[in-house]
C-alpha positions in Angstrom: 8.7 -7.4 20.3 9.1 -7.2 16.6 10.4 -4.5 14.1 8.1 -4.8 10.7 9.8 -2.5 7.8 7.3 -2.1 5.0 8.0 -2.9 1.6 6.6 -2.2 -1.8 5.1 -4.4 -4.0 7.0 -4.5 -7.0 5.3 -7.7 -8.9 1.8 -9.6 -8.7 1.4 -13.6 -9.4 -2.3 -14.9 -8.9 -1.9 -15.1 -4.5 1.8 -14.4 -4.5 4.0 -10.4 -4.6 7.0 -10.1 -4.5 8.2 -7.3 -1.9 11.3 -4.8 -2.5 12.6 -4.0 0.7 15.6 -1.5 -0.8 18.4 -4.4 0.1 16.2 -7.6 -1.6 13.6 -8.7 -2.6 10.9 -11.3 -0.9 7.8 -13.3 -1.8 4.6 -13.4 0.5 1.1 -14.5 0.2 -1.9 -12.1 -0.6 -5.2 -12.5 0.3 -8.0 -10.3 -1.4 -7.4 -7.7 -4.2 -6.8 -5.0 -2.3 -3.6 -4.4 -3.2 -1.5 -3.2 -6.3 2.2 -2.5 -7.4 3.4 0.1 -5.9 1.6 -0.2 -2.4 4.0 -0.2 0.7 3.2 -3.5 3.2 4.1 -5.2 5.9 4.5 -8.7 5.7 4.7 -11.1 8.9 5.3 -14.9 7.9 5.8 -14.5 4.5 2.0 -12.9 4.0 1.0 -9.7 3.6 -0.6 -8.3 6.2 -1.5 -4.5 6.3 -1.0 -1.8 3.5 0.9 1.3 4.6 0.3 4.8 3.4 3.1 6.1 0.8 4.2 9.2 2.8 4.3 6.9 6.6 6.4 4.2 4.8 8.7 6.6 3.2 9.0 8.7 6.3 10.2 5.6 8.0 12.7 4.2 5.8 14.3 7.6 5.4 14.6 7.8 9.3 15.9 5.0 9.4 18.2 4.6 6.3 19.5 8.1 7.4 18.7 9.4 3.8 
């Protein structure tokens, strides 16, 4: 089983974001314009693969960053 934290796009390149994940920062693959900067996502394999809502992804990472 696998934990997926979701990130927020902080940058877009052509195919390519660049995820903030609080403690660094990743690149993944996009496919499709559906997204923008500021959107929480989960990537798996270095692509982005579902767009979280704001208030689920920042529910989580406050659980679990204890904030």
């Amino acid at each position: 089983m696998c934990l997926a934290f979701p990130g927020k796009i902080i940058e877009i390149n052509g195919d390519l974001v660049k995820v903030d994940y609080g403690s660094e920062v990743r690149e993944a693959g996009i496919l499709g314009d559906e997204f923008k900067i500021g959107d929480y996502v989960i990537v798996q394999n270095k692509v982005v693969v579902e767009k979280v809502e704001k208030e689920k992804a920042e529910s989580f990472l406050e659980l679990i960053h204890g904030n």
